[in-house]
KOLGU-4560 file (N, C-alpha, C; in nm, 3 decimals, padded with zeros to 5 digits):
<recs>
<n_xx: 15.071 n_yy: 16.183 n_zz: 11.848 ca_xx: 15.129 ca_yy: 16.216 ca_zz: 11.720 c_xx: 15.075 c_yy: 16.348 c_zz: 11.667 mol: A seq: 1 type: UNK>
<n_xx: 14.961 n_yy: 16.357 n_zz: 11.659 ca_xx: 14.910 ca_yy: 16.516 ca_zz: 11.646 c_xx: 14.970 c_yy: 16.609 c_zz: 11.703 mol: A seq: 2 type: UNK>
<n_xx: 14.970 n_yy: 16.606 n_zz: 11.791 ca_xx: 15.026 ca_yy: 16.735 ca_zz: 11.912 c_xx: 15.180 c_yy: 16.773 c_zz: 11.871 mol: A seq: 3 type: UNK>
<n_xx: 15.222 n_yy: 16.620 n_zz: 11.790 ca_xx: 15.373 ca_yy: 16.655 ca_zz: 11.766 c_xx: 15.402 c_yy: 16.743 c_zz: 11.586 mol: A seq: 4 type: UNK>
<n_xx: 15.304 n_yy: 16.677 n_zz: 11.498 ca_xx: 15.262 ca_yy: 16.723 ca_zz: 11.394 c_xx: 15.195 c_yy: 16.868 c_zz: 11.404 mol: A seq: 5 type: UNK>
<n_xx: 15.083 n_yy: 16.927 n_zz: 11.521 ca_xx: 15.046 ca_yy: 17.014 ca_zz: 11.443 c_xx: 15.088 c_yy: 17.165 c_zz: 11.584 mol: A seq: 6 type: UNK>
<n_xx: 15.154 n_yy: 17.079 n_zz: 11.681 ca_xx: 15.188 ca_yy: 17.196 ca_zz: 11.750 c_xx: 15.102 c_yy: 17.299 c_zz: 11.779 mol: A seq: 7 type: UNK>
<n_xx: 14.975 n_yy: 17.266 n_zz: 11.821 ca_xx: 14.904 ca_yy: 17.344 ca_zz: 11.839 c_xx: 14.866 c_yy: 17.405 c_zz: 12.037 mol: A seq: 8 type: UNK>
<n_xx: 14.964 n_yy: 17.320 n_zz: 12.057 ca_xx: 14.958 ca_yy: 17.352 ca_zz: 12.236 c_xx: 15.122 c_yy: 17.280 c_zz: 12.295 mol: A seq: 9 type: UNK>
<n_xx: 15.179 n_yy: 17.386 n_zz: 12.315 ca_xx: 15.340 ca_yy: 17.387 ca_zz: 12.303 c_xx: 15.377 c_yy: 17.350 c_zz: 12.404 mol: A seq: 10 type: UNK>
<n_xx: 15.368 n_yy: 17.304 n_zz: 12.467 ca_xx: 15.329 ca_yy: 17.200 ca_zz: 12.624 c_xx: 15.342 c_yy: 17.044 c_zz: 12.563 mol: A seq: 11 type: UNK>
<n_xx: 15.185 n_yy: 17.038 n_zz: 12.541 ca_xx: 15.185 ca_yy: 16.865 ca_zz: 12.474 c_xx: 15.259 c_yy: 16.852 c_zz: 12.401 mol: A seq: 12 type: UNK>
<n_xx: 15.275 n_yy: 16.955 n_zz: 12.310 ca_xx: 15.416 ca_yy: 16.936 ca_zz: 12.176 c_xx: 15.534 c_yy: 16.872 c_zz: 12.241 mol: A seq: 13 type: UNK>
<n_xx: 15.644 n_yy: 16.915 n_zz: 12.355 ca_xx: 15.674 ca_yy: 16.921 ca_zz: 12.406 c_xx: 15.664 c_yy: 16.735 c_zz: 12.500 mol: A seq: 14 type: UNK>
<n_xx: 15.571 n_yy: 16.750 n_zz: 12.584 ca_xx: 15.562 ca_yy: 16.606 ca_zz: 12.621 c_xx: 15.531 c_yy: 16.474 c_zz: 12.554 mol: A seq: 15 type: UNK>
<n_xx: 15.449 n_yy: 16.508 n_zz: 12.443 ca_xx: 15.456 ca_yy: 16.402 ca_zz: 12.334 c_xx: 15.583 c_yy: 16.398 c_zz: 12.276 mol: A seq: 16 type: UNK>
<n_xx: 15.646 n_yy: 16.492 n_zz: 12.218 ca_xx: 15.826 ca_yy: 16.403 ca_zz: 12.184 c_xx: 15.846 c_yy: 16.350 c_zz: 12.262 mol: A seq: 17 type: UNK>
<n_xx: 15.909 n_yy: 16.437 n_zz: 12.435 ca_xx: 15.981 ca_yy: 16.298 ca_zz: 12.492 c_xx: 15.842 c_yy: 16.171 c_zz: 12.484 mol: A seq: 18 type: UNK>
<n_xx: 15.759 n_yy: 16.154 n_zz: 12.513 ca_xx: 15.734 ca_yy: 16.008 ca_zz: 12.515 c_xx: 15.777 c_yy: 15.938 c_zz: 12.362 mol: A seq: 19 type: UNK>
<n_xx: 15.781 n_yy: 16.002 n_zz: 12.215 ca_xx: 15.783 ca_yy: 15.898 ca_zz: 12.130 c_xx: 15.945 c_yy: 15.882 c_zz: 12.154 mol: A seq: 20 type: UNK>
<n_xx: 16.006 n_yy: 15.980 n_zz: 12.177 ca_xx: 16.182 ca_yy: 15.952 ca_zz: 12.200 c_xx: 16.208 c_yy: 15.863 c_zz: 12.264 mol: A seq: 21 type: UNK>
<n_xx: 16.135 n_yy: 15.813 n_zz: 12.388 ca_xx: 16.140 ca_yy: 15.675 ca_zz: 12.481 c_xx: 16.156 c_yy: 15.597 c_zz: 12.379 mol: A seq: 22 type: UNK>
<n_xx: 16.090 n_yy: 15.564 n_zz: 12.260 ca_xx: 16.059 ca_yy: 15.466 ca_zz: 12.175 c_xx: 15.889 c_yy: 15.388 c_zz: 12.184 mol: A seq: 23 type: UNK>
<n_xx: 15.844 n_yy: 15.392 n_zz: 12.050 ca_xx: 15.712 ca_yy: 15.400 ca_zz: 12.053 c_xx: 15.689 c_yy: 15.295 c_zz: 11.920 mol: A seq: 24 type: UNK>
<n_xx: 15.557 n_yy: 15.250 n_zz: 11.976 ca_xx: 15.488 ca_yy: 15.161 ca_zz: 11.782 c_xx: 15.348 c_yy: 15.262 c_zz: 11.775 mol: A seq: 25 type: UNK>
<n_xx: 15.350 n_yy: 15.213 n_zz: 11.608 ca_xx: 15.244 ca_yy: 15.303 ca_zz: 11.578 c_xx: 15.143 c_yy: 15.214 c_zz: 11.521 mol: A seq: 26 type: UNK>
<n_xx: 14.984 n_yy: 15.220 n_zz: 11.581 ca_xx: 14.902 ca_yy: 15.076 ca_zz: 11.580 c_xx: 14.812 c_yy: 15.169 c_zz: 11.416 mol: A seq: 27 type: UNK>
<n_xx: 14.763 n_yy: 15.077 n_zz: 11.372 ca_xx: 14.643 ca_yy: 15.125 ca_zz: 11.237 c_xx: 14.537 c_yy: 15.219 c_zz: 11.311 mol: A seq: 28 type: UNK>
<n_xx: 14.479 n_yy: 15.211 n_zz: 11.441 ca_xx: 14.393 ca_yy: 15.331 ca_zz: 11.506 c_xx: 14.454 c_yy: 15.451 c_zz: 11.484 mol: A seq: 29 type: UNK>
<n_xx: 14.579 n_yy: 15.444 n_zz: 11.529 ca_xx: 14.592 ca_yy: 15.560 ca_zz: 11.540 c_xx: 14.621 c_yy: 15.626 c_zz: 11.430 mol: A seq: 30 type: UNK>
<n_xx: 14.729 n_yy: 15.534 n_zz: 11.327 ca_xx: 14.709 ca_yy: 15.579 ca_zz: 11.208 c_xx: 14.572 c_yy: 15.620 c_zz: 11.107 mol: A seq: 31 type: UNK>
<n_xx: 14.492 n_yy: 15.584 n_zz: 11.131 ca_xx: 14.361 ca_yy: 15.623 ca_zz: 11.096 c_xx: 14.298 c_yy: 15.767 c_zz: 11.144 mol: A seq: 32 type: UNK>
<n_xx: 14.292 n_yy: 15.771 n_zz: 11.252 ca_xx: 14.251 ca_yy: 15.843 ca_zz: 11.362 c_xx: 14.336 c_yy: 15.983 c_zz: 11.328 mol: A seq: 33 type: UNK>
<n_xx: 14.504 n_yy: 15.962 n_zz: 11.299 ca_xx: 14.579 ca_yy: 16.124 ca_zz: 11.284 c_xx: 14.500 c_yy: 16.127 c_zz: 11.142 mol: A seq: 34 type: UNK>
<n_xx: 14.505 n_yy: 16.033 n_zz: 11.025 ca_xx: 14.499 ca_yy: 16.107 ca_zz: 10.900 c_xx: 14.386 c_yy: 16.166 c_zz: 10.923 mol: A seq: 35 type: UNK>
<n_xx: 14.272 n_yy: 16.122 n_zz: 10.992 ca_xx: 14.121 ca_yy: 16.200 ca_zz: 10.992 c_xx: 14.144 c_yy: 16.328 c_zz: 11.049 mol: A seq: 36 type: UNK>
<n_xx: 14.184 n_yy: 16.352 n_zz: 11.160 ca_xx: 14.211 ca_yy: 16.433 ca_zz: 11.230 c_xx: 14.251 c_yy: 16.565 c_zz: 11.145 mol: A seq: 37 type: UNK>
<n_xx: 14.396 n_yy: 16.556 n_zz: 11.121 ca_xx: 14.446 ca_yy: 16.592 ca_zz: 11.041 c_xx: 14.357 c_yy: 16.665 c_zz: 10.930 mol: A seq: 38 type: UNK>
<n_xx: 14.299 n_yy: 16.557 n_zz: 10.795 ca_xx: 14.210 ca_yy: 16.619 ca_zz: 10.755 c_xx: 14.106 c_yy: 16.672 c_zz: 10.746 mol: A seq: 39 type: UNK>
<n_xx: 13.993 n_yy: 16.649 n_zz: 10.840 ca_xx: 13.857 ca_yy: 16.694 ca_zz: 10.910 c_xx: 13.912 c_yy: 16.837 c_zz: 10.984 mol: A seq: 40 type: UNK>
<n_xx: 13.970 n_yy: 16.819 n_zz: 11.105 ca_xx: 13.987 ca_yy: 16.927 ca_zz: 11.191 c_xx: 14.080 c_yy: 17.022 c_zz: 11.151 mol: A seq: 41 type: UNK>
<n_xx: 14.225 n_yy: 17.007 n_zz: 11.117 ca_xx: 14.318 ca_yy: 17.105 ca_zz: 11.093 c_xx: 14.320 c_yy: 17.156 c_zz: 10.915 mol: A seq: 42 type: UNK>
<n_xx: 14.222 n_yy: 17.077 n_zz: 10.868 ca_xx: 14.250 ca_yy: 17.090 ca_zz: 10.704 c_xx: 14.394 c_yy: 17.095 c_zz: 10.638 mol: A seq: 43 type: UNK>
<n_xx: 14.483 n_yy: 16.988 n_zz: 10.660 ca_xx: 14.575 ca_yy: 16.981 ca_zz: 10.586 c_xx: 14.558 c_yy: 16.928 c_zz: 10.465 mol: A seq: 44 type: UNK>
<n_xx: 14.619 n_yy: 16.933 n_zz: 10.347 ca_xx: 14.620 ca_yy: 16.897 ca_zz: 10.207 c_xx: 14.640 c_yy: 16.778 c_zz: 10.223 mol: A seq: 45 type: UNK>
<n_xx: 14.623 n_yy: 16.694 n_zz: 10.145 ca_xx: 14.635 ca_yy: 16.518 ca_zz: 10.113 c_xx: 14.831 c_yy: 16.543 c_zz: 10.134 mol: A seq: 46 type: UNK>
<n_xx: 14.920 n_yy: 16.585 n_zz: 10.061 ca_xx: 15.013 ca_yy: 16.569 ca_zz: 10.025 c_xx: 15.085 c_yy: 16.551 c_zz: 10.209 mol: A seq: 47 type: UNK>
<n_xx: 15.021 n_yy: 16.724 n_zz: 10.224 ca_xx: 15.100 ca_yy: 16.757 ca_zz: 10.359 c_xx: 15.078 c_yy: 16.646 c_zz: 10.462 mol: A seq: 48 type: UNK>
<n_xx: 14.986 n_yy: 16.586 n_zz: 10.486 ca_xx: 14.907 ca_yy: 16.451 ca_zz: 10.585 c_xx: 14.998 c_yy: 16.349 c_zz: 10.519 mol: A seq: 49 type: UNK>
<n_xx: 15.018 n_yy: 16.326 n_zz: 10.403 ca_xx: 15.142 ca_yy: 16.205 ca_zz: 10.379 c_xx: 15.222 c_yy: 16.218 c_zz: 10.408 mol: A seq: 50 type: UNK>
<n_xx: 15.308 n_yy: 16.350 n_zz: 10.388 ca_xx: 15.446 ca_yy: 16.377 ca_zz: 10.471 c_xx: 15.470 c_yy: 16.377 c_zz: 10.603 mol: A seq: 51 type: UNK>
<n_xx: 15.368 n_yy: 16.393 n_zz: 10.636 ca_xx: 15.348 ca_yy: 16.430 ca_zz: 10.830 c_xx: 15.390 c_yy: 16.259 c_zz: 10.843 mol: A seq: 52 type: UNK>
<n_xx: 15.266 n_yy: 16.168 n_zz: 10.759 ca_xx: 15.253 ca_yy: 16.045 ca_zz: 10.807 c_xx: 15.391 c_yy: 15.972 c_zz: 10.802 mol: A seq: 53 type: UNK>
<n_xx: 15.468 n_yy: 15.983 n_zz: 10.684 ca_xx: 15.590 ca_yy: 15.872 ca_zz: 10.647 c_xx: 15.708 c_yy: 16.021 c_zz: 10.758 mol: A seq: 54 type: UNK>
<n_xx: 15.691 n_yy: 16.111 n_zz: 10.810 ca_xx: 15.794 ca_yy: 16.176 ca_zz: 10.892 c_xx: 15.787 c_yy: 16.085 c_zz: 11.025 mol: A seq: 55 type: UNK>
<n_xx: 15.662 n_yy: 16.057 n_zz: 11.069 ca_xx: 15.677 ca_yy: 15.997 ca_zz: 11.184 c_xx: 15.731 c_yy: 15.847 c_zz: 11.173 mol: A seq: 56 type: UNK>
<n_xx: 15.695 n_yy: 15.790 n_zz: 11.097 ca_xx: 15.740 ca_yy: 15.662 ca_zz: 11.071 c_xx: 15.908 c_yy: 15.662 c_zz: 11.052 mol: A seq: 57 type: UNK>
<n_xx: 15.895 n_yy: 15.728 n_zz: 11.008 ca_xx: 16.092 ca_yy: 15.771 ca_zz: 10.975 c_xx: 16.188 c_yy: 15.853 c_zz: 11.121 mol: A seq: 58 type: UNK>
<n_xx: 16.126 n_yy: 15.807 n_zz: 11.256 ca_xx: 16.155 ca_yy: 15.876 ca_zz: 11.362 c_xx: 16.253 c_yy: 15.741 c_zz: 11.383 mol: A seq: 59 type: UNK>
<n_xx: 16.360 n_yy: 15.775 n_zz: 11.445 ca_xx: 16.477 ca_yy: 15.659 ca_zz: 11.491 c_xx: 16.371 c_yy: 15.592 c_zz: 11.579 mol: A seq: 60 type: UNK>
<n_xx: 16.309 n_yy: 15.649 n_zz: 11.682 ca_xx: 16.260 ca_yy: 15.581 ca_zz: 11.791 c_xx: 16.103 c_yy: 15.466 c_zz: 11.785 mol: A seq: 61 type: UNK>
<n_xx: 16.071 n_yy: 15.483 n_zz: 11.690 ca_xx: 16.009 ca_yy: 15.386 ca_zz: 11.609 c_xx: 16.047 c_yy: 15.270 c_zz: 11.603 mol: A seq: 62 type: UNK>
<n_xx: 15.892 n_yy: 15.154 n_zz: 11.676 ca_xx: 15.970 ca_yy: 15.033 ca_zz: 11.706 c_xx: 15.863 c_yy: 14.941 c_zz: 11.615 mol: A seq: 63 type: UNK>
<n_xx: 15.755 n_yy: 14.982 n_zz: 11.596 ca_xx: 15.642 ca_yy: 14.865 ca_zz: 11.538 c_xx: 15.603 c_yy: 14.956 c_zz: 11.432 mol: A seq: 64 type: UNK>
<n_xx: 15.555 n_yy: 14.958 n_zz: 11.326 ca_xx: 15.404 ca_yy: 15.009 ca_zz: 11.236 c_xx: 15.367 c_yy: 14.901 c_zz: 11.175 mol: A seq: 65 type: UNK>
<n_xx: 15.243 n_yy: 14.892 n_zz: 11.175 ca_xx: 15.162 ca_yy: 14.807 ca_zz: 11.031 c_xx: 15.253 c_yy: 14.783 c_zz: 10.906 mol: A seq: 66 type: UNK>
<n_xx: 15.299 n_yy: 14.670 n_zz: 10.874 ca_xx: 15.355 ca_yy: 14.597 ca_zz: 10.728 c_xx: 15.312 c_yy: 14.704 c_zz: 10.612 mol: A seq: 67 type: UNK>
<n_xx: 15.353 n_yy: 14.698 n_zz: 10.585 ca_xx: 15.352 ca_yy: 14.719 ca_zz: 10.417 c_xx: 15.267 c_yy: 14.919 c_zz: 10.445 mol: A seq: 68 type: UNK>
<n_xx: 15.266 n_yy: 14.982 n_zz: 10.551 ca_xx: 15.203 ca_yy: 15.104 ca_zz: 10.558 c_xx: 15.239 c_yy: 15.223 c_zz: 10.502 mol: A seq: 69 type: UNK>
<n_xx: 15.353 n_yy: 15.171 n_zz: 10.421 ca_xx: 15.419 ca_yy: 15.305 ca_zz: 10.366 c_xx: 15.357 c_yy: 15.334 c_zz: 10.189 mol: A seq: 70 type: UNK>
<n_xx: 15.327 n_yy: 15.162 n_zz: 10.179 ca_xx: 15.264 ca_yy: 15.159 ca_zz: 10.045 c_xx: 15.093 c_yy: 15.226 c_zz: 10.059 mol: A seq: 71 type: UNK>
<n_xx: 15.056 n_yy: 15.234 n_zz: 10.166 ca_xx: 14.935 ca_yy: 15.250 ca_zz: 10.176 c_xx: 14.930 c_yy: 15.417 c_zz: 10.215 mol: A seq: 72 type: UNK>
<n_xx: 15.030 n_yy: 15.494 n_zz: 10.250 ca_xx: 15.036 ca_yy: 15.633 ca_zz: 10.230 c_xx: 15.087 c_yy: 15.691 c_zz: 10.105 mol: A seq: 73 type: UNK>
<n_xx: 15.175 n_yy: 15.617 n_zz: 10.040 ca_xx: 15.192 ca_yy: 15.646 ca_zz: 09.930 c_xx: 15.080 c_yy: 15.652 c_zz: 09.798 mol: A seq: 74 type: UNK>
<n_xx: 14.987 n_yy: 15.563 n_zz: 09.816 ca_xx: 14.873 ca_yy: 15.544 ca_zz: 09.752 c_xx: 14.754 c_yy: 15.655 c_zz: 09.758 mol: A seq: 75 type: UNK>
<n_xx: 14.743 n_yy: 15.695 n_zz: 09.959 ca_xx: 14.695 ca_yy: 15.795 ca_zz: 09.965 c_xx: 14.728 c_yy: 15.925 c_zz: 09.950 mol: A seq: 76 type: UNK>
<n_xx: 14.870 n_yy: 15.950 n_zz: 09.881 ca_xx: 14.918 ca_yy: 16.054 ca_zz: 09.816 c_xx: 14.892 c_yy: 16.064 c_zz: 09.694 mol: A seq: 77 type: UNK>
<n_xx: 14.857 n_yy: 15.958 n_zz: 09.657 ca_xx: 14.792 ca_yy: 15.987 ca_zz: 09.489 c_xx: 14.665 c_yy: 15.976 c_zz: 09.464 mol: A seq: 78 type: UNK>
<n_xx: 14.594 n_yy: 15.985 n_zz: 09.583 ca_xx: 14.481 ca_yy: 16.015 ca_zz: 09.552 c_xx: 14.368 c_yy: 15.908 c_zz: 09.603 mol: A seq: 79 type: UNK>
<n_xx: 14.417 n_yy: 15.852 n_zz: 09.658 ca_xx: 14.346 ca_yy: 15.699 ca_zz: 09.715 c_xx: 14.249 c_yy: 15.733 c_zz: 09.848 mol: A seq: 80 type: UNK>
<n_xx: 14.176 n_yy: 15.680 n_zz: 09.919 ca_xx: 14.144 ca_yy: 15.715 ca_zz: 10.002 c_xx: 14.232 c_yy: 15.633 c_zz: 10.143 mol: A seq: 81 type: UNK>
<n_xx: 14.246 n_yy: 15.695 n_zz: 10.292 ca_xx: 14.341 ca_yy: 15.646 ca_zz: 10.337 c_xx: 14.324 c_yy: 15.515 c_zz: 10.399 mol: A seq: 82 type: UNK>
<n_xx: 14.218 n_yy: 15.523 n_zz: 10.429 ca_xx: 14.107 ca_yy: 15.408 ca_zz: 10.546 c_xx: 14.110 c_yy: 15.252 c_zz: 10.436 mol: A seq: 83 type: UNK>
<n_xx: 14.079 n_yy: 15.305 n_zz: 10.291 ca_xx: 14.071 ca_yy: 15.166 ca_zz: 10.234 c_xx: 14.227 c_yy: 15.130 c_zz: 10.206 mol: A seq: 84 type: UNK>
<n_xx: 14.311 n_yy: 15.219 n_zz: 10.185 ca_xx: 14.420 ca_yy: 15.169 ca_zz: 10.166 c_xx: 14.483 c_yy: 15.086 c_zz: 10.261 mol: A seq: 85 type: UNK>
<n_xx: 14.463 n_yy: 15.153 n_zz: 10.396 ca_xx: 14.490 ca_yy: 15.054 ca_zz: 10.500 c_xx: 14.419 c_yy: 14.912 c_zz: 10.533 mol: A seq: 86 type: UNK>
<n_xx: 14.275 n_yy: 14.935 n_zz: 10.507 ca_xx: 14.203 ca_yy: 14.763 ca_zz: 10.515 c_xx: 14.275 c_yy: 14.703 c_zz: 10.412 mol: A seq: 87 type: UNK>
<n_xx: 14.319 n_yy: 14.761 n_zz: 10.310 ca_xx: 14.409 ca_yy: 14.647 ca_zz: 10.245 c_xx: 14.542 c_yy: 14.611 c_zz: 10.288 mol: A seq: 88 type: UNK>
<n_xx: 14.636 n_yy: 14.689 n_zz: 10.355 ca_xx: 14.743 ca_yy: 14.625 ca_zz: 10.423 c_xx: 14.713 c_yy: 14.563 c_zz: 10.514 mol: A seq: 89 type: UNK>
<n_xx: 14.630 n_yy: 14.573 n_zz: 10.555 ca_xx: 14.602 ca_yy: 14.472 ca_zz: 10.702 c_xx: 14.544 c_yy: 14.401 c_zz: 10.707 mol: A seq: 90 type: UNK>
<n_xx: 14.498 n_yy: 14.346 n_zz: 10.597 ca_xx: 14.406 ca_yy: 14.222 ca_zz: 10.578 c_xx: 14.505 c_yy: 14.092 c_zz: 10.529 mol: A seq: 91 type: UNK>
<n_xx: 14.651 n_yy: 14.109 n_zz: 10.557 ca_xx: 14.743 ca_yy: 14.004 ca_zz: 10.520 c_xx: 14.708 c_yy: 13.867 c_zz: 10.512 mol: A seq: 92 type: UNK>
<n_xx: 14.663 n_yy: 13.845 n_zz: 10.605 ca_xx: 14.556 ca_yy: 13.654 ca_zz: 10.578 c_xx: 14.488 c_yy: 13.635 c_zz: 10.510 mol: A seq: 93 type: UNK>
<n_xx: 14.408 n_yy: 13.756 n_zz: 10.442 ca_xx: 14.309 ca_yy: 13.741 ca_zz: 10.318 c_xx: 14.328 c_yy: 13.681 c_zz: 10.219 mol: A seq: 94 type: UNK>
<n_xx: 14.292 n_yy: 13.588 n_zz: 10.127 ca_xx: 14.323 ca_yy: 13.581 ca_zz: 09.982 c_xx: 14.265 c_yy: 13.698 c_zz: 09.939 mol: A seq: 95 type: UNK>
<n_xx: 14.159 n_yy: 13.792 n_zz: 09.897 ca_xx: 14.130 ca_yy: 13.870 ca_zz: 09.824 c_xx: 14.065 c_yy: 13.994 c_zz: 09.945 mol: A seq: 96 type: UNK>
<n_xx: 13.999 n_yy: 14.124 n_zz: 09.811 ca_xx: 13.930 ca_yy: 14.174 ca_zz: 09.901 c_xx: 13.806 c_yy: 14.235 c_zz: 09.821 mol: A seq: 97 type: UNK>
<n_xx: 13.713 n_yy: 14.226 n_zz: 09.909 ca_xx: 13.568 ca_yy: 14.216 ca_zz: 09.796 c_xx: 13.529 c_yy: 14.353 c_zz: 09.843 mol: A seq: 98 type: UNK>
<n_xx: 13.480 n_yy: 14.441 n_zz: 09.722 ca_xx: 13.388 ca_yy: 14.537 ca_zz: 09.755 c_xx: 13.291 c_yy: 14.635 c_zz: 09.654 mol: A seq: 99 type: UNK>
<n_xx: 13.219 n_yy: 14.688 n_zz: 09.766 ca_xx: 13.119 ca_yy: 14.726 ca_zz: 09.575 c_xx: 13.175 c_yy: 14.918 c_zz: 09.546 mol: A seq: 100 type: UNK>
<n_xx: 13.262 n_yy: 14.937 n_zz: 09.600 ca_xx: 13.375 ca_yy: 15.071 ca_zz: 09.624 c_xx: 13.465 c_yy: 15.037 c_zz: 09.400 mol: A seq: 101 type: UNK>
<n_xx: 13.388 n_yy: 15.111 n_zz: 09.336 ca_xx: 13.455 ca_yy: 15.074 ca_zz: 09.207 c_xx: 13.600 c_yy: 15.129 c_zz: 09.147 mol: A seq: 102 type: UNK>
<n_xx: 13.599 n_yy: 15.231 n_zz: 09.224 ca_xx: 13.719 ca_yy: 15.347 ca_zz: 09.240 c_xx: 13.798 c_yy: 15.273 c_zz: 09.345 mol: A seq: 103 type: UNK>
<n_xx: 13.815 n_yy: 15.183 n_zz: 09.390 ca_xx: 13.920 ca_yy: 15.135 ca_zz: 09.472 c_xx: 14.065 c_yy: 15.034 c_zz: 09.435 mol: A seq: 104 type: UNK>
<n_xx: 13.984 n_yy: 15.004 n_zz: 09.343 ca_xx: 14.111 ca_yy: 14.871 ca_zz: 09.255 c_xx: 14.167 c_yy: 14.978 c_zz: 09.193 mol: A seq: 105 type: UNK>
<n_xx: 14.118 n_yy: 15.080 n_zz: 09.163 ca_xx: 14.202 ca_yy: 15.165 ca_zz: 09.027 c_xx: 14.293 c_yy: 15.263 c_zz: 09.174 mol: A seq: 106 type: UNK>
<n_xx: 14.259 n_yy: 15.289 n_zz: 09.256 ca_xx: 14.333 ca_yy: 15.360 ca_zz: 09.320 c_xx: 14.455 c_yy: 15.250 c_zz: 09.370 mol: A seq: 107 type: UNK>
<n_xx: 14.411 n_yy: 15.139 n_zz: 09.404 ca_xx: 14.476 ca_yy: 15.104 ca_zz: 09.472 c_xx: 14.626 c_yy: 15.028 c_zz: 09.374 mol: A seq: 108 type: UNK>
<n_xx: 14.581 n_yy: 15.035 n_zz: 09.270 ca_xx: 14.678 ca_yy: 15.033 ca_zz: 09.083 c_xx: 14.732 c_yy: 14.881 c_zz: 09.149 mol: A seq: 109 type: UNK>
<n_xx: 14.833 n_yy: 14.896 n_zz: 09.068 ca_xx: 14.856 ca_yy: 14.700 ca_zz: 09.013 c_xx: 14.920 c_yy: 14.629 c_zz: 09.116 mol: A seq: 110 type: UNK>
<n_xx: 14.986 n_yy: 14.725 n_zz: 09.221 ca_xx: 15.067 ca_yy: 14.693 ca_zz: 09.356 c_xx: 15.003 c_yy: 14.629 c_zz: 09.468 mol: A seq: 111 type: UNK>
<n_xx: 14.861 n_yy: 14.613 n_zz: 09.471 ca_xx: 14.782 ca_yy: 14.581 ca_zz: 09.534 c_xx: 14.849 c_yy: 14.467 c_zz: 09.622 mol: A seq: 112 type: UNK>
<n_xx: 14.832 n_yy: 14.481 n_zz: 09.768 ca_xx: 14.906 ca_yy: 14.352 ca_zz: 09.824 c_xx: 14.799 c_yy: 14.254 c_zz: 09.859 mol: A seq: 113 type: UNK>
<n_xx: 14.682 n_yy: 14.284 n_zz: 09.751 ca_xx: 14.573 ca_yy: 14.145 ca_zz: 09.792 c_xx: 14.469 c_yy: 14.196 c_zz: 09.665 mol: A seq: 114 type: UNK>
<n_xx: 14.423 n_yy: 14.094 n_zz: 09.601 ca_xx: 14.348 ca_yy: 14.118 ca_zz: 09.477 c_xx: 14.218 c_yy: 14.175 c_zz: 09.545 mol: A seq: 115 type: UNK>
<n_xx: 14.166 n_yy: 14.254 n_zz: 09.466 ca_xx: 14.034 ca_yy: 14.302 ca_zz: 09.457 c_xx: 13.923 c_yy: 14.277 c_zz: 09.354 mol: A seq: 116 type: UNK>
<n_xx: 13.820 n_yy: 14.211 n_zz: 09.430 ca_xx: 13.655 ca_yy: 14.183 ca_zz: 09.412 c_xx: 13.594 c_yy: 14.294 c_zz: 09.397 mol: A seq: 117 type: UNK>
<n_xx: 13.575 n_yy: 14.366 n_zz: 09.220 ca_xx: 13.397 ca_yy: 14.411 ca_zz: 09.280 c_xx: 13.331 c_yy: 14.386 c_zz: 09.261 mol: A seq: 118 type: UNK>
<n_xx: 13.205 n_yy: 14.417 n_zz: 09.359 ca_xx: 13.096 ca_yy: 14.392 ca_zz: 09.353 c_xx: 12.989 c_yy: 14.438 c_zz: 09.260 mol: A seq: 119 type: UNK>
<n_xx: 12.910 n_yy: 14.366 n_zz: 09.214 ca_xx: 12.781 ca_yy: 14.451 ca_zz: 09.156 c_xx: 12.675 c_yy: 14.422 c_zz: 09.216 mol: A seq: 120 type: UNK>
</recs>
């Protein structure tokens, strides 16, 4: 997904489409793994890393992503961080989610798809 996002070696650019064109799922690693990427190594803006993220998801050839992951980029477009947004979509069996992170219920605002515990 990088290689297709940041085109930085026009080759892989290139062989990574055709493979997601085969048709592809996209697992929470990796979703984790581009947003870091992304922002650590290439320094893209929060905004631009959300668009990258919901462009790929929005590829016809897209066969799986993580439930509810669009709410959890959308969140990290406003400012959320991306990693907790995702332990909260993917913790679907959870009744709640506990943590001593105090800035996280407020990021994560009233949509929350699992209540939040904090800790003291």
């Amino acid at each position: 997904m990088v290689r297709i996002l940041v085109e930085d070696d026009p080759d892989q650019a290139i062989t990574a489409h055709d493979v997601l064109a085969r048709g592809f799922i996209v697992t929470t690693s990796v979703l984790l793994e581009t947003e870091w990427l992304l922002r650590s190594k290439y320094s893209w803006p929060r905004a631009t890393i959300a668009a990258a993220l919901r462009d790929i998801l929005d590829m016809p050839s897209l066969r799986s992503a993580p439930d509810n992951i669009l709410w959890a980029i959308d969140r990290f477009a406003a400012g959320a961080d991306f990693a907790d947004m995702v332990h909260l979509v993917t913790a679907n069996s959870a009744s709640g989610f506990a943590t001593f992170d105090r800035r996280l219920a407020k990021q994560a605002g009233a949509g929350s798809p699992l209540s939040i515990e904090t800790l003291t």
